[in-house]
C-alpha atoms as an extended CHARMM CRD file, in Angstrom:
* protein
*
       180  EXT
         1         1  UNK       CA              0.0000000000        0.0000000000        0.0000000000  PROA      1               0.0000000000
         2         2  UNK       CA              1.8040000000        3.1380000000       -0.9750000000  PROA      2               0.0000000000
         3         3  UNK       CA              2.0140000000        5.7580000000        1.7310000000  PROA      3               0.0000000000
         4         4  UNK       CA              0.8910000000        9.3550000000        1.1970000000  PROA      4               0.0000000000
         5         5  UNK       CA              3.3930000000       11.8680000000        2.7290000000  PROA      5               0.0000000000
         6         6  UNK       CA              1.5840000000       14.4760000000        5.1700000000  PROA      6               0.0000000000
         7         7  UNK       CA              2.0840000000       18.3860000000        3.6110000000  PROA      7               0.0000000000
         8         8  UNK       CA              1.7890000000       20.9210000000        6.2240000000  PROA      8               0.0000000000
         9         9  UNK       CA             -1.0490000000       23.1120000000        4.8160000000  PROA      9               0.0000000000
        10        10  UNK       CA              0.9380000000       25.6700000000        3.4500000000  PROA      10              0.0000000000
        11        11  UNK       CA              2.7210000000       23.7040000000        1.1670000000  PROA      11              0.0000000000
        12        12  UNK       CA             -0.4800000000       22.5550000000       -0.3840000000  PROA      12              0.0000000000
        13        13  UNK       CA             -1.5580000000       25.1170000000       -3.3650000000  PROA      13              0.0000000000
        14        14  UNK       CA             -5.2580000000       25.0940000000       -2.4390000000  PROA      14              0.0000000000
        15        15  UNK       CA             -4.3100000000       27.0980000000        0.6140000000  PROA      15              0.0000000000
        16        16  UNK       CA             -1.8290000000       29.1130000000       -0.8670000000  PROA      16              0.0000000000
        17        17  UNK       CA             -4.2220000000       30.0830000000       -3.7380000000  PROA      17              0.0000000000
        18        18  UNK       CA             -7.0780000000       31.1080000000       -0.9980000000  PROA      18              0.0000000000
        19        19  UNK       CA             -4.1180000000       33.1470000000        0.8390000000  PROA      19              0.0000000000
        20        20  UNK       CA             -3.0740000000       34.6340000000       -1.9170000000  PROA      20              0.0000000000
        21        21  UNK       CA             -6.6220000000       35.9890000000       -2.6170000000  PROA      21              0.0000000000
        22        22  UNK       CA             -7.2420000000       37.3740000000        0.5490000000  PROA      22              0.0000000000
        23        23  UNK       CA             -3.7560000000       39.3580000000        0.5020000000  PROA      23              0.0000000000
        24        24  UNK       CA             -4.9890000000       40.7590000000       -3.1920000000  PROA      24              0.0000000000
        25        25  UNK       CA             -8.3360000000       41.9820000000       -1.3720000000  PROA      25              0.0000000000
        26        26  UNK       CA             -6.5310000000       43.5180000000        1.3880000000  PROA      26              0.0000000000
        27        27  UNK       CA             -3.8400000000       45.3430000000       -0.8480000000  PROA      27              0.0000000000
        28        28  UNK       CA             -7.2070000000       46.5600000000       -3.1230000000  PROA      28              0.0000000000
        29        29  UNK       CA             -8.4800000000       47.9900000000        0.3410000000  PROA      29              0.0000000000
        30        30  UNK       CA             -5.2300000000       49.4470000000        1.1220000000  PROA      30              0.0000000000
        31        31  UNK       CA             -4.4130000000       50.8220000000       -2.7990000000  PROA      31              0.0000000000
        32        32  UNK       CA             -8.2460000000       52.1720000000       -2.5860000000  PROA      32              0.0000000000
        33        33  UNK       CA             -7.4800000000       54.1490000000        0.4000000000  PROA      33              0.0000000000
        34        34  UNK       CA             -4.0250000000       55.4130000000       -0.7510000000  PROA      34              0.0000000000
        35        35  UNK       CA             -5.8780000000       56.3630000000       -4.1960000000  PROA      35              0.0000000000
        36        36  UNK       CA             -8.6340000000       58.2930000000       -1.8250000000  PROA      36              0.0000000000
        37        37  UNK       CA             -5.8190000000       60.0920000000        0.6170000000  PROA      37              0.0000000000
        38        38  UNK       CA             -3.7080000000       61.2630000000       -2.5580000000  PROA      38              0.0000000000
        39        39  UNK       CA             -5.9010000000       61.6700000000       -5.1970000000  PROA      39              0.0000000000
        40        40  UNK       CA             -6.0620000000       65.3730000000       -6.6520000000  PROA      40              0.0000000000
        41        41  UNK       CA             -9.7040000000       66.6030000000       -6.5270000000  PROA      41              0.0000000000
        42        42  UNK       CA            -11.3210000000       69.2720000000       -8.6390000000  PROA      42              0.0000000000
        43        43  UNK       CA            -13.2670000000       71.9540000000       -6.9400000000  PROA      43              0.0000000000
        44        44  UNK       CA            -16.6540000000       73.5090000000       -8.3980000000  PROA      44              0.0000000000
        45        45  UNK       CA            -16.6350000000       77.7390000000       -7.8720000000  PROA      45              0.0000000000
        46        46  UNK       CA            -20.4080000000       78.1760000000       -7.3080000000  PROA      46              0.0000000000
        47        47  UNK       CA            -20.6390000000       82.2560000000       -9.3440000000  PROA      47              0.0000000000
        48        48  UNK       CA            -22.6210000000       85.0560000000       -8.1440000000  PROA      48              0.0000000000
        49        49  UNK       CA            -25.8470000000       83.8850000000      -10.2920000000  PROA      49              0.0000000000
        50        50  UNK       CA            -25.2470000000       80.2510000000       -8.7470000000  PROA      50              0.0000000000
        51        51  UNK       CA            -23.4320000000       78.5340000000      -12.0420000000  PROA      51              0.0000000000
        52        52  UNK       CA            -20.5420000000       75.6560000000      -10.5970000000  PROA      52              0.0000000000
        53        53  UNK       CA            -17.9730000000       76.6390000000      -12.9440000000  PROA      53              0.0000000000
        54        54  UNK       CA            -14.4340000000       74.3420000000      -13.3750000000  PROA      54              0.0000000000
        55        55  UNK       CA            -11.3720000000       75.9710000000      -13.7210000000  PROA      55              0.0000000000
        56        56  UNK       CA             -8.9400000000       74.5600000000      -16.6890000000  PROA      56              0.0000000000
        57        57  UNK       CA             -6.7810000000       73.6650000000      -13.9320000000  PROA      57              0.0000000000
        58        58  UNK       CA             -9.6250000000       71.6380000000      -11.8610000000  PROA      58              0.0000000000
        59        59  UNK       CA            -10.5770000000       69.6290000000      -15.5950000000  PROA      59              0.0000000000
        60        60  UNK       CA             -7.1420000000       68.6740000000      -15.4540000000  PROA      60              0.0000000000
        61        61  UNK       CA             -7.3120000000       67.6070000000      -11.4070000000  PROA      61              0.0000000000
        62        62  UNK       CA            -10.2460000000       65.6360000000      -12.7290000000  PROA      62              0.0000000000
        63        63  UNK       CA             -8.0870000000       63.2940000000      -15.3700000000  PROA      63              0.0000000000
        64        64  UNK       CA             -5.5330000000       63.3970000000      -12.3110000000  PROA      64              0.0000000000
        65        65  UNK       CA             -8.0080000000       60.8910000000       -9.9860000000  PROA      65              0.0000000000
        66        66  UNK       CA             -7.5480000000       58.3470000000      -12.6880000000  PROA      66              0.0000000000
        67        67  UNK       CA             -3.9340000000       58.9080000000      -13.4130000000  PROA      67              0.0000000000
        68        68  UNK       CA             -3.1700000000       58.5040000000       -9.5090000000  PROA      68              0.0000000000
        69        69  UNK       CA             -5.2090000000       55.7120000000       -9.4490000000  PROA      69              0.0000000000
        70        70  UNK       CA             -3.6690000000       54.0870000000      -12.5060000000  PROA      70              0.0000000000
        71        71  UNK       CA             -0.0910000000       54.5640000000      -10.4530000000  PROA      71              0.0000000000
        72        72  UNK       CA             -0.7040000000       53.2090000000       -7.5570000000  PROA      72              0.0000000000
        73        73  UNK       CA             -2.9190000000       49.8930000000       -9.0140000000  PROA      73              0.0000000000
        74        74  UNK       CA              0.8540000000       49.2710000000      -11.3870000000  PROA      74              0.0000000000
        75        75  UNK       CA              2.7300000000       49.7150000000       -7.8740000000  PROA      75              0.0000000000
        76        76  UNK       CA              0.2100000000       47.4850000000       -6.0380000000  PROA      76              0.0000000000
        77        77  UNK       CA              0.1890000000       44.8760000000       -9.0580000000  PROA      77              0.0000000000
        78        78  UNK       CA              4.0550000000       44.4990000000       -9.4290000000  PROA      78              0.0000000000
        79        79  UNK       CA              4.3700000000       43.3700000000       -5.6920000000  PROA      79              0.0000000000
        80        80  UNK       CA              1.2490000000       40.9250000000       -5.9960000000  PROA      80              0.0000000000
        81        81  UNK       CA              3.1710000000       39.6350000000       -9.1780000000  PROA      81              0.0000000000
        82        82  UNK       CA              6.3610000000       39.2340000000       -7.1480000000  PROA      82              0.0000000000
        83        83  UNK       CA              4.5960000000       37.5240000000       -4.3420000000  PROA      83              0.0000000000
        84        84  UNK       CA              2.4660000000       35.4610000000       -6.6860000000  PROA      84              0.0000000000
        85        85  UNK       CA              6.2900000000       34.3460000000       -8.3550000000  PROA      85              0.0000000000
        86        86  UNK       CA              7.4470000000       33.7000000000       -4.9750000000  PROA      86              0.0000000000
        87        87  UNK       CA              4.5380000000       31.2330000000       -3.9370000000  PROA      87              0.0000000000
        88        88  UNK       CA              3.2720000000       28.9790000000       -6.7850000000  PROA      88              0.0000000000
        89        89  UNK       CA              7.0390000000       29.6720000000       -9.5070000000  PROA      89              0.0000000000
        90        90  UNK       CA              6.6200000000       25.8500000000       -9.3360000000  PROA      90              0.0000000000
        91        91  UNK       CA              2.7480000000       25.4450000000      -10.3250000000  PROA      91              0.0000000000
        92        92  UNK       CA              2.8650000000       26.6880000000      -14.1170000000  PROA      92              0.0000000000
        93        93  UNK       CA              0.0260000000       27.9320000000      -15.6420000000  PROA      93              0.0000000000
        94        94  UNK       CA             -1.5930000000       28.3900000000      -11.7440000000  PROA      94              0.0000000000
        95        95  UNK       CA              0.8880000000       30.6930000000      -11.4040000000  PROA      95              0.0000000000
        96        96  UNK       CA             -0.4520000000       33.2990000000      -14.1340000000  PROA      96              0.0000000000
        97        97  UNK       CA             -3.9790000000       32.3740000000      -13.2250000000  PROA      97              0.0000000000
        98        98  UNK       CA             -3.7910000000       33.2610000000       -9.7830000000  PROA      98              0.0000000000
        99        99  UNK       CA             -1.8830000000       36.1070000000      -11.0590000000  PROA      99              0.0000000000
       100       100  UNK       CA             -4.2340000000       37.7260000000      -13.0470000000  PROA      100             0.0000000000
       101       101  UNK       CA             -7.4880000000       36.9890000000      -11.2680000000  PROA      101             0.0000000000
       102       102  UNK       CA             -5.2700000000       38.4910000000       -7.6860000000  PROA      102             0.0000000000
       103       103  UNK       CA             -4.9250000000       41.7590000000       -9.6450000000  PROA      103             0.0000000000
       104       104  UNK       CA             -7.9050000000       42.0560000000      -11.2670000000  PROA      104             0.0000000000
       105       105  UNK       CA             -9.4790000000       41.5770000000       -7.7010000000  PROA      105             0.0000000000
       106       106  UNK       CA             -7.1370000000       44.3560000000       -6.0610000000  PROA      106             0.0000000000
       107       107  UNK       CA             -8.3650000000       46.8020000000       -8.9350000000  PROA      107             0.0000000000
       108       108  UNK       CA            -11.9060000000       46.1110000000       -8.5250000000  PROA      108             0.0000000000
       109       109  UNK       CA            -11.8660000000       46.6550000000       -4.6180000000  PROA      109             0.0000000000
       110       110  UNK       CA             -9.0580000000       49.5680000000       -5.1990000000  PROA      110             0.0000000000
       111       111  UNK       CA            -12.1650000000       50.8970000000       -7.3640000000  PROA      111             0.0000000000
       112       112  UNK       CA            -14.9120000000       50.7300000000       -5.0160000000  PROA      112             0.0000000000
       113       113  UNK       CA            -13.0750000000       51.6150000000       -2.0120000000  PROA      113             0.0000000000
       114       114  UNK       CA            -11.9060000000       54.2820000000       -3.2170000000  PROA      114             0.0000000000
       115       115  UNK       CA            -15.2920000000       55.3980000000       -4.7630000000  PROA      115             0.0000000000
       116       116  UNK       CA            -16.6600000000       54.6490000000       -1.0280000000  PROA      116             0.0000000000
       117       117  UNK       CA            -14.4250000000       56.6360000000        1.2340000000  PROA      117             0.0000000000
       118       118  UNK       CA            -13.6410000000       59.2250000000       -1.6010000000  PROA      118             0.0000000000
       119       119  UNK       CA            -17.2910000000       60.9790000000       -1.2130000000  PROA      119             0.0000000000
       120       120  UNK       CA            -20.7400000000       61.1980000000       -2.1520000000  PROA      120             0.0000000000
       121       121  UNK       CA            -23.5150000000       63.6740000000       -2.9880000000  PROA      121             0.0000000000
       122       122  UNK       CA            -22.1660000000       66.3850000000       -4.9560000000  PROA      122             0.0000000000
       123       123  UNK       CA            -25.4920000000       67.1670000000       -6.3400000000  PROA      123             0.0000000000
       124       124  UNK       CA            -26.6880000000       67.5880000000       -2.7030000000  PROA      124             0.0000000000
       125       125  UNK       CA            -23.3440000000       69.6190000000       -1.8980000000  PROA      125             0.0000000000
       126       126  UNK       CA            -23.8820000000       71.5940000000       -4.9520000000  PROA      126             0.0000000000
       127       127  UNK       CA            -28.1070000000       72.7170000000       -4.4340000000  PROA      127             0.0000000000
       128       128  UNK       CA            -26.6940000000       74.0230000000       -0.6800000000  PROA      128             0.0000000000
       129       129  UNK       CA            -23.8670000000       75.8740000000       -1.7030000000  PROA      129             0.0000000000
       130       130  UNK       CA            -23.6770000000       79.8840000000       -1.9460000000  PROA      130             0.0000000000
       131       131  UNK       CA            -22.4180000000       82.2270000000       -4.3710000000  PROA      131             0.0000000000
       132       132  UNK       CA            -18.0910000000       82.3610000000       -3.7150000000  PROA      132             0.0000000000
       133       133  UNK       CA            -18.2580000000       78.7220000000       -2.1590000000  PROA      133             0.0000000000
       134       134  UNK       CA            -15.7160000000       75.7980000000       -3.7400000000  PROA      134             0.0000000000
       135       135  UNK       CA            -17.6290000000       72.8010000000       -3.5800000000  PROA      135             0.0000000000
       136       136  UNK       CA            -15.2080000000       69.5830000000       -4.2960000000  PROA      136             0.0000000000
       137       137  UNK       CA            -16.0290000000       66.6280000000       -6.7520000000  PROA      137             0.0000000000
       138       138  UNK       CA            -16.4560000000       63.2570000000       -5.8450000000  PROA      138             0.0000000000
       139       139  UNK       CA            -13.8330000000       60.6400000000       -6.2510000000  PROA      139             0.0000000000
       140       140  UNK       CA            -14.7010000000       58.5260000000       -9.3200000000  PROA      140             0.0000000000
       141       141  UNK       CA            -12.7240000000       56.9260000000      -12.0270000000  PROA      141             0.0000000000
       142       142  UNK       CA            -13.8830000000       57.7810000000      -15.5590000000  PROA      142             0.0000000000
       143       143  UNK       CA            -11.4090000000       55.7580000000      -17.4010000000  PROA      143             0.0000000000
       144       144  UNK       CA            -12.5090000000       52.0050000000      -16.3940000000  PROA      144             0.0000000000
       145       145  UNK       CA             -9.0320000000       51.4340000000      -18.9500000000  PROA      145             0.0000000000
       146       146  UNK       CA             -7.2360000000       52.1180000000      -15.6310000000  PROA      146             0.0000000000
       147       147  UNK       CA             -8.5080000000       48.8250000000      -14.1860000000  PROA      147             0.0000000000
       148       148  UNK       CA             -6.4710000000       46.9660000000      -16.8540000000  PROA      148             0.0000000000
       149       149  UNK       CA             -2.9940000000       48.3870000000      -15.2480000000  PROA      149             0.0000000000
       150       150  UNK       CA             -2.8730000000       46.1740000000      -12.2900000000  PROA      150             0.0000000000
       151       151  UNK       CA             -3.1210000000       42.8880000000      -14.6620000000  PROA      151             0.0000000000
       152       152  UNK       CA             -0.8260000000       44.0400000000      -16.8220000000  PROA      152             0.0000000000
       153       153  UNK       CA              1.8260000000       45.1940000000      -13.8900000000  PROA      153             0.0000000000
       154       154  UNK       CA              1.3190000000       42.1020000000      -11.9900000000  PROA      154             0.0000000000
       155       155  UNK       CA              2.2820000000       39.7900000000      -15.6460000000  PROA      155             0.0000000000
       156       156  UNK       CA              5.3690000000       42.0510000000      -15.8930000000  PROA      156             0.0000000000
       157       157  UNK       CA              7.2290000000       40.8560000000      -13.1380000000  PROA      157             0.0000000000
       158       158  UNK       CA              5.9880000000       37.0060000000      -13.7680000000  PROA      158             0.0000000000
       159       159  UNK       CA              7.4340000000       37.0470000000      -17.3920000000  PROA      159             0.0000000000
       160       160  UNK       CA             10.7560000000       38.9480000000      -16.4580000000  PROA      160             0.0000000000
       161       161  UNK       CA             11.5610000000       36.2260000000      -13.9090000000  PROA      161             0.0000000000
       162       162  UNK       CA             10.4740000000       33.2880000000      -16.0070000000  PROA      162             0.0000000000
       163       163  UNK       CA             12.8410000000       34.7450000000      -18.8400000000  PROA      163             0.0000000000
       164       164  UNK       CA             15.7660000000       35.3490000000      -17.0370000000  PROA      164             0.0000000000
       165       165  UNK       CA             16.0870000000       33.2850000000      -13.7520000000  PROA      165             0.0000000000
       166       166  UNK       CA             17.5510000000       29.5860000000      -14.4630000000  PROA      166             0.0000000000
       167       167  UNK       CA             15.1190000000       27.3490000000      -15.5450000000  PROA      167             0.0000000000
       168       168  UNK       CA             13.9240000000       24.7810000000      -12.2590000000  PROA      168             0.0000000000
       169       169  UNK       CA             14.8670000000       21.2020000000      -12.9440000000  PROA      169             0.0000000000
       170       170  UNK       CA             12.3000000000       18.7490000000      -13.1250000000  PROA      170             0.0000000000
       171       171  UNK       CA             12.5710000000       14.9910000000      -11.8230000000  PROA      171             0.0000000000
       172       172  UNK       CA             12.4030000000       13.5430000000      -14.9600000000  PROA      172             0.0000000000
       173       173  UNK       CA             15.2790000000       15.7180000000      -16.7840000000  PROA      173             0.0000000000
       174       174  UNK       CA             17.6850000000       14.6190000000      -13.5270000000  PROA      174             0.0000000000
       175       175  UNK       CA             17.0710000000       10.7430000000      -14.0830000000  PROA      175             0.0000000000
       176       176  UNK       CA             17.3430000000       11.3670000000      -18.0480000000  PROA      176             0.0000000000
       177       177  UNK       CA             20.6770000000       12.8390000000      -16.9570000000  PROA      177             0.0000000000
       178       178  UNK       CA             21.7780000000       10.4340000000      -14.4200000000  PROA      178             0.0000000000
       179       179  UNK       CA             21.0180000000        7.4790000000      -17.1810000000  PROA      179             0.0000000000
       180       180  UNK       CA             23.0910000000        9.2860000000      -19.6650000000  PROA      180             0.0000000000
């Protein structure tokens, strides 16, 4: 009867995968609050006859939410490709798999966090504002593009490493060698 060796449970990729998931969540929380603490914010001036007018400079602070957020989901996606490399480089195609469902999972909850604590009701902000007030825009991203970055960063890293590191010998290479 053969005998089945015991794996502690982090060797075995089941957990690994569901720990790897829960780490992407948690860096989309923390990339979504980061994105909400730093990103610029364009300001409505409410004008003497009660018009919200932009500045040129607040349309560009408005394309500026969704290039900050488009940093810091590449930033967030190269270390979840690293740490994806450093737990499953031995699983194969798992490997890009868990890769690119872990960072489309940390842009999605980057997204709505962000959204969330970034602020709500700028129609209500704007009907009770006064003539001379700056009333500030919500947080949202208009480019949903941007949620593409953090796939695309976290592959980077998993390619670079597969092309350049030695490759890993397998068992059957080492007794192919050994009978040679």
């Amino acid at each position: 009867m053969a005998r089945i060796a015991s794996a502690t449970i982090w060797e075995r990729a089941r957990w690994r995968a569901l720990a790897q998931l829960i780490t992407c969540t948690a860096a989309g929380v923390l990339a979504g609050v980061v994105w909400a603490a730093l990103s610029p914010r364009a300001h409505y001036r409410i004008d003497d006859d009660l018009r919200a007018v932009l500045s040129e400079r607040d349309h560009a602070e408005v394309i500026g939410g969704d290039a900050a957020f488009t940093i810091i989901v590449v930033v967030f996606g190269l270390g979840i490709g690293v740490l994806t490399w450093l737990w499953f480089h031995q699983r194969g195609w798992l490997l890009v798999a868990l890769s690119l469902v872990g960072s489309i999972v940390l842009s999605l909850v980057a997204w709505q966090v962000g959204e969330m604590i970034g602020g709500s009701g700028l129609t209500e902000r704007l009907a009770a504002s006064r003539p001379g007030d700056l009333v500030q825009m919500d947080l949202v991203l208009h480019s949903l593009s941007a949620l593409a970055a953090a796939p695309f960063a976290a592959v980077t890293p998993i390619m670079l490493l597969a092309a350049f590191l030695p490759e890993r010998s397998v068992d059957g290479d080492e007794a192919l060698d050994a009978a040679r």
